[in-house]
N, C-alpha and C positions, 0 to 999 in steps of 0.2 A: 504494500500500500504506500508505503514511505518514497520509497523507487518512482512509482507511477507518478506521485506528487509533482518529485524531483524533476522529472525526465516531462513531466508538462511542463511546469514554470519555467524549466531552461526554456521549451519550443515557444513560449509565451514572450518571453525577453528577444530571445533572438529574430522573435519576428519584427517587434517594437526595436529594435536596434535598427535592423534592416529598414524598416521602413521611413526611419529619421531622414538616411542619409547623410551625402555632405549639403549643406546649405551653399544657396545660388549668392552669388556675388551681385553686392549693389550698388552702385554709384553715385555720389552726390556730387554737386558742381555749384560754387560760387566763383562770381568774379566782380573786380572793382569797377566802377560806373568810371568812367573817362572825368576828366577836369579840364580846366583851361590848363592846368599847367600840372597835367601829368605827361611823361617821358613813356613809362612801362605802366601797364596796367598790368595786375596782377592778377591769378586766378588759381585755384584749387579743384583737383578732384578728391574726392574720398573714397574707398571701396571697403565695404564692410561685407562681412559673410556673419550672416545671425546677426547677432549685435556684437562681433569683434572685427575692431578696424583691422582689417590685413594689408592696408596700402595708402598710400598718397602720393599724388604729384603737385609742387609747385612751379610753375613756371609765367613767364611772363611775357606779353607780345610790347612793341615799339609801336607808340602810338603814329608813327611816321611811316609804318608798314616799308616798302622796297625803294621809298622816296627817301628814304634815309642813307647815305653814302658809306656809314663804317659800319651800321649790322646789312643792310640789304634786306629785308625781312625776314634776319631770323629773329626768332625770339630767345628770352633770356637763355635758357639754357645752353641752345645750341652756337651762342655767340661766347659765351665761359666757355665749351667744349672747344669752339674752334681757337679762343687764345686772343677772341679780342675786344671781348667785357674785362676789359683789368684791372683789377679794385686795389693792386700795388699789396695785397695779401699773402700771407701762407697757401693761403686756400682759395683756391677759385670759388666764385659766386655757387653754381651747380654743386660743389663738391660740400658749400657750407649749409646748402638749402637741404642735400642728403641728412645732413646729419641732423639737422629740423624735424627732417622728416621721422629719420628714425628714433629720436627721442619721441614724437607723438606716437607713433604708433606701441614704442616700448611703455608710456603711460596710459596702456589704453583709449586712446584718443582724448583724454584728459585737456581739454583748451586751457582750463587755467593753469596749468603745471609750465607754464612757457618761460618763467626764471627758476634757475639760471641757466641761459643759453648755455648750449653744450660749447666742451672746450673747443678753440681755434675758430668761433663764429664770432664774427665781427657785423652782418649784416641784421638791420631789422627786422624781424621776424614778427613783429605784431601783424603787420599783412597776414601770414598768413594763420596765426592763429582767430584771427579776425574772420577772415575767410571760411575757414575750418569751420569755426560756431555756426555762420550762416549756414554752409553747404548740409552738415551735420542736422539742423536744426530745418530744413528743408523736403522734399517729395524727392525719391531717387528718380535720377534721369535713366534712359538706356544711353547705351553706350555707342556710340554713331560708328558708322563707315567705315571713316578712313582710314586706308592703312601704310599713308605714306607720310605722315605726319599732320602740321595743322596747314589749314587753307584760311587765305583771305581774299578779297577781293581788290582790284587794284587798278588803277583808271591814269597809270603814267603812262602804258604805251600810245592810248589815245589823246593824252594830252595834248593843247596847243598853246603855242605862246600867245600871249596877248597882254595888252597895259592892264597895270593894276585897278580894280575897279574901289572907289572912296565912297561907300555907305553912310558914313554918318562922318559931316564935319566940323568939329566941335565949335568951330567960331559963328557959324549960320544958326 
């Protein structure tokens, strides 16, 4: 009788094991609203499985897109990768925002655990735990398309020269 108990309640667990599974990965996404006098806008993903953050990305596009003569549209990361975001640091910009990262994620996505920045970061990181709160604090997105990185759109090849046009002038 003992046996039979036994030898159910394992068949009982293991089906309730099985049936959990692994959990599907979810995605959240904020980003900064542009200004007059933003350079980089910044933006976060978050990917959570259950409710454990297994991921993040910070990175950040140039408000100047490909009109911009020293990144050409990359965005932040891939201008630290290439060697010519150079912040006169130990640590390149991408290699400081990793270690961001992997401090959030090692606090369980904890937004307020953001001092003390981890050793060798020198850059701001309220961005992105700023970010994080919203994204986190948000409806998961799906996860788009593309798989050749980020796209923007961009209106230099069709440009034309022309005089500057004066909107508003302050002495009238």
């Amino acid at each position: 009788m003992k046996k039979g108990f036994f030898v159910i309640l394992l068949l009982i667990m293991a089906v309730a094991l099985t049936a959990c599974g692994p959990s599907e990965s979810k995605f959240y996404f904020a980003s900064q609203t542009p200004t007059d006098t933003s350079s980089w806008v910044y933006w976060v993903v978050i990917e959570k499985k259950g409710d454990k953050v297994v991921g993040a990305e910070w990175n950040a596009f140039n408000i100047e897109g490909d009109a911009n003569n020293t990144y050409k549209g990359m965005d932040k990361v891939a201008a630290s990768k290439a060697g010519i975001y150079n912040m006169n640091s130990d640590l390149w910009w991408h290699e400081q925002a990793d270690l961001v990262i992997e401090k959030f994620i090692d606090s369980k996505g904890d937004v307020n655990d953001q001092l003390p920045a981890p050793a060798g970061v020198s850059i701001t990181i309220s961005e992105f735990y700023t970010l994080a709160e919203i994204a986190l604090a948000s409806e998961p997105v799906e996860k788009g398309d593309y798989k050749d990185g980020y796209h923007f759109q961009t209106l230099k090849a069709n440009a034309e020269e022309h005089a500057p046009v004066q909107y508003w002038d302050p002495i009238k």
